[in-house]
C-alpha positions in Angstrom: 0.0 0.0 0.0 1.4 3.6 -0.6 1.9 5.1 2.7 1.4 8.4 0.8 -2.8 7.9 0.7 -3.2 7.7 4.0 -5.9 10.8 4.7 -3.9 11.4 8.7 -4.8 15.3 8.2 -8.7 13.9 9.8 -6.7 12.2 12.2 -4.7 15.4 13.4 -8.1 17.9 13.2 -9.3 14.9 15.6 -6.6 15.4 17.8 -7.4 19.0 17.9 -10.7 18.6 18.6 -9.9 16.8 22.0 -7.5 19.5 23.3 -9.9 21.9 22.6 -13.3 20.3 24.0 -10.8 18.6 27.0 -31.7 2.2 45.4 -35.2 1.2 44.2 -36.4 -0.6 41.2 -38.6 0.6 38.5 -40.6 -0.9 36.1 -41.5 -0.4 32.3 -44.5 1.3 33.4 -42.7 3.8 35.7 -39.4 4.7 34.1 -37.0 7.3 36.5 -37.0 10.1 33.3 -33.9 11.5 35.6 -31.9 8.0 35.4 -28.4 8.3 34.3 -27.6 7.6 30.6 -24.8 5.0 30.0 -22.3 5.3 27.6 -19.8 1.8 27.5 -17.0 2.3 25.4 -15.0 -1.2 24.9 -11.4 -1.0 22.9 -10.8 -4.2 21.3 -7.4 -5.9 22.1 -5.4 -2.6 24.3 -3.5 -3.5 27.8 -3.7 -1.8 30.9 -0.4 0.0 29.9 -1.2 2.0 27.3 -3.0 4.9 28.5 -1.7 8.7 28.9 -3.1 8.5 32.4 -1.3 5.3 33.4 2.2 7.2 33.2 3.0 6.3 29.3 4.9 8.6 27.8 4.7 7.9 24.1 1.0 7.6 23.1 -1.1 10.3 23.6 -5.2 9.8 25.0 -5.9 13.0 26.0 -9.8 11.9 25.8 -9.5 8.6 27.8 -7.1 11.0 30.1 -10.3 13.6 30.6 -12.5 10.9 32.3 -9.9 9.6 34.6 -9.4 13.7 35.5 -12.8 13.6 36.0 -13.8 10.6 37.1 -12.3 7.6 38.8 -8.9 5.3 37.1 -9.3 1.7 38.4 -5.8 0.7 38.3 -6.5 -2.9 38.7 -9.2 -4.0 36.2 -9.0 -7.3 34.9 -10.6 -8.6 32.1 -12.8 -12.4 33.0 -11.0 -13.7 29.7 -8.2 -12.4 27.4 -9.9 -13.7 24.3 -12.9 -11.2 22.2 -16.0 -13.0 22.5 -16.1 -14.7 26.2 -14.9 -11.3 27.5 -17.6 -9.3 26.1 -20.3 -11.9 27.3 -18.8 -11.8 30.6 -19.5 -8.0 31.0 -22.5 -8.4 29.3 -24.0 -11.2 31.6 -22.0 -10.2 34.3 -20.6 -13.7 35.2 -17.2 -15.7 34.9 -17.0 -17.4 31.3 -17.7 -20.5 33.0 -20.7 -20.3 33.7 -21.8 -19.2 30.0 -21.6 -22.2 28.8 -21.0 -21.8 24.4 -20.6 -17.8 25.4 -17.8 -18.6 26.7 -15.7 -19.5 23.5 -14.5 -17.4 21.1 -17.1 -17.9 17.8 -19.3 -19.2 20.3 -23.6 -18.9 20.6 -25.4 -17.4 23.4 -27.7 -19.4 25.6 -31.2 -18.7 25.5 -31.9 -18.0 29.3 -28.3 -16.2 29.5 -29.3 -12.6 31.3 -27.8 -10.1 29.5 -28.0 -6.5 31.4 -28.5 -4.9 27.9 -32.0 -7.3 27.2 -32.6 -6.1 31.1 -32.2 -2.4 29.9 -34.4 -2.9 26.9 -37.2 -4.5 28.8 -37.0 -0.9 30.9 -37.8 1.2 28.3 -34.0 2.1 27.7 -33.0 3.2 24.2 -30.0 0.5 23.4 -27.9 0.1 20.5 -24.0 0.0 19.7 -21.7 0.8 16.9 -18.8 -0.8 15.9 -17.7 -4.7 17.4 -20.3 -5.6 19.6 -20.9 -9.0 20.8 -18.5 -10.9 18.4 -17.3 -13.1 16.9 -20.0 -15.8 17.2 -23.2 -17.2 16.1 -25.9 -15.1 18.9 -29.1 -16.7 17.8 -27.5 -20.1 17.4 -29.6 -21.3 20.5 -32.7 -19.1 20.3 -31.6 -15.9 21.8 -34.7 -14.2 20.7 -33.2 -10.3 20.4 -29.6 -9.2 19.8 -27.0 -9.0 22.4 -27.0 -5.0 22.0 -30.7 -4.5 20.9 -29.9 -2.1 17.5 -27.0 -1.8 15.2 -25.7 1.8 14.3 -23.3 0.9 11.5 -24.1 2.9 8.7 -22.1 5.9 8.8 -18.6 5.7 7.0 -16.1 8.0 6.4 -12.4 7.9 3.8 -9.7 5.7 4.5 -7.5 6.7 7.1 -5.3 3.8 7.1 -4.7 0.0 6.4 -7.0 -1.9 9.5 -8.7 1.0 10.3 -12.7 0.8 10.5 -14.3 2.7 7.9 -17.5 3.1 10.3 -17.5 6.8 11.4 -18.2 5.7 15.2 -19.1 9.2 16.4 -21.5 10.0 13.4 -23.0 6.6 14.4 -23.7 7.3 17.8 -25.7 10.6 17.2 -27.7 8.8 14.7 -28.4 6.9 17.9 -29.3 10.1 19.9 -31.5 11.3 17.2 -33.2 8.0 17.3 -33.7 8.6 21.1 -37.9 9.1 21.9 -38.0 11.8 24.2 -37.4 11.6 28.1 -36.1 7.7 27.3 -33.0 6.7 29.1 -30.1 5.4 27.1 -27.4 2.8 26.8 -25.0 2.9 24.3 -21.9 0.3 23.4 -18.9 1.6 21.7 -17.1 -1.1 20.4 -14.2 0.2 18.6 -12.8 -2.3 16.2 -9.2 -0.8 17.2 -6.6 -1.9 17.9 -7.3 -5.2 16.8 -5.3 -6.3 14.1 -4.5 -5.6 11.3 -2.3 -2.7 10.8 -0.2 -0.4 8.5 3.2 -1.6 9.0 5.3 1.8 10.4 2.1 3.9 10.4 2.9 5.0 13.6 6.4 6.2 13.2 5.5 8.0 9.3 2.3 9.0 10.3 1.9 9.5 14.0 5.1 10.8 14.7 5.8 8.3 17.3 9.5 7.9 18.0 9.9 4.2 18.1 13.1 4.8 20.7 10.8 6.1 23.3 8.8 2.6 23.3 10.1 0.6 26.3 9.8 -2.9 25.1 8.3 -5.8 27.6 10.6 -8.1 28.8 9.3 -11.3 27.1 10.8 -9.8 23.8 13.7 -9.0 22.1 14.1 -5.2 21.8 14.7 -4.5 17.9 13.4 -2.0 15.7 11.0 -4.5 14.2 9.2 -4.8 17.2 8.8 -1.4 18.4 7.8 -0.4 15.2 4.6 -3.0 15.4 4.2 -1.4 19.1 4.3 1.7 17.7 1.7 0.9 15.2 -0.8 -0.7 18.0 -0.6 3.1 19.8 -1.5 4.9 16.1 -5.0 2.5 16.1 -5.3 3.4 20.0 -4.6 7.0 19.5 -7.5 6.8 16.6 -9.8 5.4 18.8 -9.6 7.6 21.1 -10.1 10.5 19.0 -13.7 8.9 18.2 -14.3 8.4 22.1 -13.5 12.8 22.3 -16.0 13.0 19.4 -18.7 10.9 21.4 -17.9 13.0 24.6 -18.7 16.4 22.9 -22.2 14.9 21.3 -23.3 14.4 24.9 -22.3 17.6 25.8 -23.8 19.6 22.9 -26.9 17.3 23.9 -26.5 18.4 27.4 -26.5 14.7 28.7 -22.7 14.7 29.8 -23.0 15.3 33.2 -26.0 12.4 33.6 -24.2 9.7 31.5 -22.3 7.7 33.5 -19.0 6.8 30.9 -17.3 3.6 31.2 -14.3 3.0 29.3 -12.3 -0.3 29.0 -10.8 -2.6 26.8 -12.0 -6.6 26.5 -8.4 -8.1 26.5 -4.9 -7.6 26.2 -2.9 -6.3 23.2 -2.5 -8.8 20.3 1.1 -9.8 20.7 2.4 -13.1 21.3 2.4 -13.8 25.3 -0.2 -11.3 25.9 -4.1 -11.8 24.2 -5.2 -15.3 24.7 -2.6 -15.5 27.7 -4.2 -15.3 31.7 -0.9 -12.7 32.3 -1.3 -9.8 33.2 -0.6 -8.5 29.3 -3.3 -10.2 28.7 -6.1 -9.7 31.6 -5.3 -6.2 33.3 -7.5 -3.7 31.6 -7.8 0.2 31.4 -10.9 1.0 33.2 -12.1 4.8 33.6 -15.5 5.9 35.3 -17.1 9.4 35.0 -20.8 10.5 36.2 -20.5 14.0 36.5 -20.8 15.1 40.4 -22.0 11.8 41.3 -18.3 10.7 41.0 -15.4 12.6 43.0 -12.8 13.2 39.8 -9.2 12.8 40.0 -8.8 9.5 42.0 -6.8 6.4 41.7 -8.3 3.4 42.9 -6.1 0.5 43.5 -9.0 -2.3 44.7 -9.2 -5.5 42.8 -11.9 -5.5 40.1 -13.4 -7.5 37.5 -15.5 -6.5 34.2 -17.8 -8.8 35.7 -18.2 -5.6 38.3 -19.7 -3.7 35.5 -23.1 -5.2 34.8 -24.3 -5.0 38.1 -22.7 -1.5 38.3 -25.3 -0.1 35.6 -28.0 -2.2 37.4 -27.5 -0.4 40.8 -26.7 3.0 39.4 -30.0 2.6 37.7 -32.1 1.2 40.2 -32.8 -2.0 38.9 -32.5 -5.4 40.4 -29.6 -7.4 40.2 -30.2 -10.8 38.9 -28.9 -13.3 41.7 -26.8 -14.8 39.0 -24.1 -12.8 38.8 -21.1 -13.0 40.2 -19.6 -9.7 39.6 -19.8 -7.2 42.3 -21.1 -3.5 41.7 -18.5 -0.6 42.0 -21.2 1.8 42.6 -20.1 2.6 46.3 -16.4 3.1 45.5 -17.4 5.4 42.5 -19.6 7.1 45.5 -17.3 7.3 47.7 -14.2 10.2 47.7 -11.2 7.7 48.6 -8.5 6.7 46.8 -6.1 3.7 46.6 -7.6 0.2 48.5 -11.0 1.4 49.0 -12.6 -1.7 49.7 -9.8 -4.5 51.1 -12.4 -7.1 50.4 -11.4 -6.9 46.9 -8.6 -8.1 47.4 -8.5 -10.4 44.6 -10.1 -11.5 41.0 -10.5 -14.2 38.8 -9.7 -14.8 35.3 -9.5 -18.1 33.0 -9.3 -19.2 29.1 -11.3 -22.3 27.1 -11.1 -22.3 23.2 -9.8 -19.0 21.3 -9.4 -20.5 17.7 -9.5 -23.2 16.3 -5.8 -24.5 16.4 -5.9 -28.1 17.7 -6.7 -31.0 16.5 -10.3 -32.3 16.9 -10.7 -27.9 18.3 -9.3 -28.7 21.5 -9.4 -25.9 24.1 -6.8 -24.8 26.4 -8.2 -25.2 29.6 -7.0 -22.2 32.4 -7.9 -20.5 35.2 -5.9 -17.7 37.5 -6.2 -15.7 40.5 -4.8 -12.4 40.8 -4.1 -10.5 43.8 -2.2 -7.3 44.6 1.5 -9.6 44.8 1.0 -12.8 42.9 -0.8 -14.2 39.9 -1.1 -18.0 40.3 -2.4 -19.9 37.1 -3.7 -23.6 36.6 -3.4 -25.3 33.8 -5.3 -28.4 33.3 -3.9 -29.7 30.1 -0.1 -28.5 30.4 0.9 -31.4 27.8 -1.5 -29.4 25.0 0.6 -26.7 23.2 -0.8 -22.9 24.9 -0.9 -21.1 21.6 -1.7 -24.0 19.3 1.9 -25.3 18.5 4.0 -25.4 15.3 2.9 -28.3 13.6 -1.3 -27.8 13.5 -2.2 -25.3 10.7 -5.6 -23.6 12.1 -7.8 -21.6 10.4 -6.5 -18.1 10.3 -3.4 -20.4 8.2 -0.4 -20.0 10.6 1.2 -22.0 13.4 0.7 -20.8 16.8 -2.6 -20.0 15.8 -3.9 -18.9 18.8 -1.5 -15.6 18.5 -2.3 -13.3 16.0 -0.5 -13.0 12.7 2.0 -10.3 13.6 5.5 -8.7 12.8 6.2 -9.5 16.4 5.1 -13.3 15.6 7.1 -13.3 12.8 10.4 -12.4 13.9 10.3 -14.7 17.0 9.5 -17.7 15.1 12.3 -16.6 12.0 14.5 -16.1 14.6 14.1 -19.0 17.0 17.8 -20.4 16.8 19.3 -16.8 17.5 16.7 -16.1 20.5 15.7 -19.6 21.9 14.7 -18.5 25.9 12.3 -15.9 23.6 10.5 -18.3 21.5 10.1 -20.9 24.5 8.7 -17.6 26.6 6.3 -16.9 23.7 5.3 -20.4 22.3 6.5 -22.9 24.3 4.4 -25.6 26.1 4.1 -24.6 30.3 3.8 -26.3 33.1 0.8 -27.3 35.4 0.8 -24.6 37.8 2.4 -21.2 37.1 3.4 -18.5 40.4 4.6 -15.1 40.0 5.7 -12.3 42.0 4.0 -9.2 40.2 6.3 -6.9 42.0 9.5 -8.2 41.4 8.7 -9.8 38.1 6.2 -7.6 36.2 6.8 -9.8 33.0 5.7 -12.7 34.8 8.9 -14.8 33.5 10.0 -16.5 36.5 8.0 -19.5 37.7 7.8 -19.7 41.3 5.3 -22.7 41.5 8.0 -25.1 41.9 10.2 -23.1 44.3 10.2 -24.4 47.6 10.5 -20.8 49.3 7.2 -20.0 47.9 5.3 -23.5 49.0 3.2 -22.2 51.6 1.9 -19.0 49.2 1.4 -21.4 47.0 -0.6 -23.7 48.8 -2.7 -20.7 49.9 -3.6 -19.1 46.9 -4.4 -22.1 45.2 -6.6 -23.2 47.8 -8.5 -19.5 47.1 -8.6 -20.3 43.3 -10.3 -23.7 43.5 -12.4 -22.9 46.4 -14.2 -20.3 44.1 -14.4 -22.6 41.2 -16.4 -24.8 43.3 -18.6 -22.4 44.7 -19.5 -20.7 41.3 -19.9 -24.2 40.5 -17.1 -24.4 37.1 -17.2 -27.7 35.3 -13.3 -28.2 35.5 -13.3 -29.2 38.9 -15.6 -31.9 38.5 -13.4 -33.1 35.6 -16.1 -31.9 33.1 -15.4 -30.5 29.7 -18.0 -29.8 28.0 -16.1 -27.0 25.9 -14.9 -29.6 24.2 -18.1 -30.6 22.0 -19.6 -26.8 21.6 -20.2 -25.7 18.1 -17.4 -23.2 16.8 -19.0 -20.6 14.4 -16.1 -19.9 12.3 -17.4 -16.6 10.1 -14.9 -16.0 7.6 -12.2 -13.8 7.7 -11.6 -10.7 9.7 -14.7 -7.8 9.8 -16.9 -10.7 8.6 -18.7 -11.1 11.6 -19.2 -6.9 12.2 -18.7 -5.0 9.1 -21.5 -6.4 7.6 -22.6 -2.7 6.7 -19.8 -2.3 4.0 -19.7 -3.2 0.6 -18.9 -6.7 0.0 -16.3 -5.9 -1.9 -14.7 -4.2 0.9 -15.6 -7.3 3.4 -13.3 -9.9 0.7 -10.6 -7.5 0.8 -10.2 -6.9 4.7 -9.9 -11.0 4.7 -6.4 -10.3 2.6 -3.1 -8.4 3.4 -1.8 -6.4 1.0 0.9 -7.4 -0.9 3.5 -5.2 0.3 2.6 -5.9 3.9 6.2 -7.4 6.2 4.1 -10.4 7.2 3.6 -11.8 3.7 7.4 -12.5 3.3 7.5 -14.1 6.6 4.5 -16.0 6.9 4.9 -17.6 3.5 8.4 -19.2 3.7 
């Protein structure tokens, strides 16, 4: 692709734009006309990292940064499941993915008598409807769901090519078609899935185009640091520094609707970046999350909160803010009276720990084998189980899976690419990345925030051992996960495969354009490398 097309002068007037704009129930009968307004918006595939507000130096947010000045930054959001479509049904149904049943699996279906809080919304004369990814990829009305996870598409709008593997949907045009929709006095719910920065991308679009100076990028451990990869980091930040630019855009509608300050805004990602070791993996690359909370003067701005919590949290959040019921079956707890409240740091020690665990991303074993794991995380260690540590984590080398790589279950990447060209000159790399892993996993988040060194095995660290294992499996059994009972019925669910990428949720574009997001162009790094 010739670099010189891209159209970044919309992409800098964006940027401009941000500086410059900065408990009862009710019934459908009897609807609060003064309830807040929800606005969810989910990135698809950023870390916890990868923020202004979180300290980094390199990409810039200044939107994301505004609701953390005035609202609340969780510092310790965790994602149920690093992998698209169990992620988003776990803060849709507010549960662990276990207890989902074919929700629970990437290009999985939705069970019928799942409670969604969206469907709970919709029955409560709340106008609902999303643009962009919303629950996807998967089959939703496979089992007889009888309405869409996110009630009403707003997909129509699209605006010029910015980039290679950026969404044409104009996202902010979208949501005030939405608005306009709205019947007067009706409460609203609205889910901004932003297909960014979910792969693919431009290769050095964030260097040429961004202006992002790839020898700021500090590089994770778990990597080599070369110019290869920090330009593909680089390149991740230009697709989160777009997004964000739509989520400023979606800020000043509410406030030229004068609905800002009575939407509560939630703003989060649904897994880790996609690099190898981090999406589809239950570290913390993987499962720690941006979260940011604003509701006007509901919500003291400007604090940090450092309590242990789960997107799980966020379903029964909205409930409560709202004054609706919270269906006994979800686990998550609501964050309503730590948003309430005006401290900072460990609000509530209670939450003092979350849970997080993996079943089938692709399908990149034999017979679509999963790869069955569960975590706990607290404030100083992450332990993880596996329960088949003789199955390969990310799919292995030999099994050729549908997205037509090895290692299928880690995205087709530049990062990929040079690790697995390069395994003879970088061995302890490639085992780090790809390698099969033992049954239990214990790391010291502190000391080790690349989570490299296994302490499971260490004798000094028996007894934490011992005790935070005991944690994990006692709340498997009491939220009642098959695993324990040496169940797998993951195993024999249906997996919706859907084609190529932006097959699933961009049906609104031509079909021309759908066939050609499924290919990279010719000139693309990964071609060269993937084909030998």
């Amino acid at each position: 692709m010739n670099i010189n097309k891209i159209k970044f002068r919309h992409f800098a007037i964006l940027l401009t734009l941000i500086v410059i704009i900065g408990c009862k129930n009710f019934s459908i009968e009897k609807v609060d006309q003064k309830s807040p307004n929800i606005l969810l918006v989910l990135a698809d595939d950023q870390s916890w990292l990868h923020t202004g507000a979180s300290g980094n130096k390199v990409i810039k947010t200044p939107a994301f940064d505004r609701i953390t000045e005035e609202g609340v930054l969780f510092t310790n959001a965790f994602s149920a499941c690093p992998s698209c479509t169990p992620s988003r049904t776990a803060i849709l149904s507010g549960q662990e993915i276990w207890r989902t049943e074919e929700a629970g699996l990437l290009m999985g279906a939705i069970p019928k008598d799942l409670k969604l809080f969206t469907h709970i919304l919709d029955d409560n004369s709340f106008h609902v409807g999303y643009t962009g990814k919303g629950w996807a990829p998967g089959n939703w009305d496979y089992l007889g769901l009888e309405k869409e996870p996110l009630i009403k598409e707003y997909n129509s709008r699209l605006e010029k090519e910015i980039a290679y593997g950026i969404d044409k949907r104009n996202y902010t045009a979208n949501f005030k078609d939405f608005l306009n929709d709205r019947p007067k006095n009706s409460p609203f719910f609205f889910w901004f899935g932003s297909t960014e920065p979910h792969r693919e991308y431009q290769f050095g679009v964030g260097e040429k185009e961004a202006g992002i100076n790839i020898n700021d990028i500090k590089v994770p451990d778990f990597w080599p640091d070369n110019e290869i990869i920090r330009n593909d980091i680089a390149d991740y930040y230009y697709e989160i520094m777009w997004y964000d630019t739509h989520l400023a855009g979606m800020i000043y509608e509410l406030e030229q609707a004068g609905e800002l300050e009575n939407t509560i805004v939630i703003v989060t990602s649904d897994n880790g970046m996609p690099f190898p070791r981090a999406k589809v993996n239950l570290y913390d690359w993987g499962t720690h999350m941006p979260l940011a909370i604003r509701w006007g003067e509901k919500v003291k701005g400007g604090r940090k909160v450092d309590d242990l919590v789960s997107l799980t949290d966020l379903a029964p959040t909205i409930l409560e803010a709202i004054g609706l019921q919270i269906p006994k079956e979800m686990t998550g707890k609501s964050l309503l009276s730590i948003l309430t409240s005006e401290k900072e740091g460990i609000v509530e020690p209670s939450r003092d720990r979350v849970f997080t665990a993996l079943e089938r991303h692709t399908y990149c074993r034999p017979e679509g084998g999963t790869y069955p794991a569960r975590a706990i995380r607290t404030h100083d260690y992450l332990y993880i189980r596996n329960f088949e540590p003789e199955r390969w984590p990310t799919g292995g080398p030999d099994f050729i899976s549908s997205n037509k790589t090895a290692h299928g279950d880690v995205d087709a990447c530049p990062t990929k690419a040079f690790l697995i060209e390069n395994e003879n000159i970088f061995p302890e790399y490639y085992e780090l990345n790809f390698g099969k892993r033992s049954g239990e996993e214990l790391y010291d988040v502190h000391n080790d925030p690349g989570q490299i060194n296994n302490l499971a095995y260490n004798p000094e660290y028996a007894e934490i051992k011992e005790v935070i294992s005991k944690q994990l499996m006692d709340y498997l059994k009491e939220t009642n996960d098959p695993r324990i009972e040496g169940n797998d019925p993951w195993q024999n669910y249906v997996y919706h495969q859907t084609g190529g990428f932006g097959s699933t949720y961009n049906k609104s574009l031509p079909a021309h354009e759908r066939e050609r997001a499924k290919l990279r162009p010719s000139d693309h790094p990964m071609n060269k490398l993937n084909n030998k």
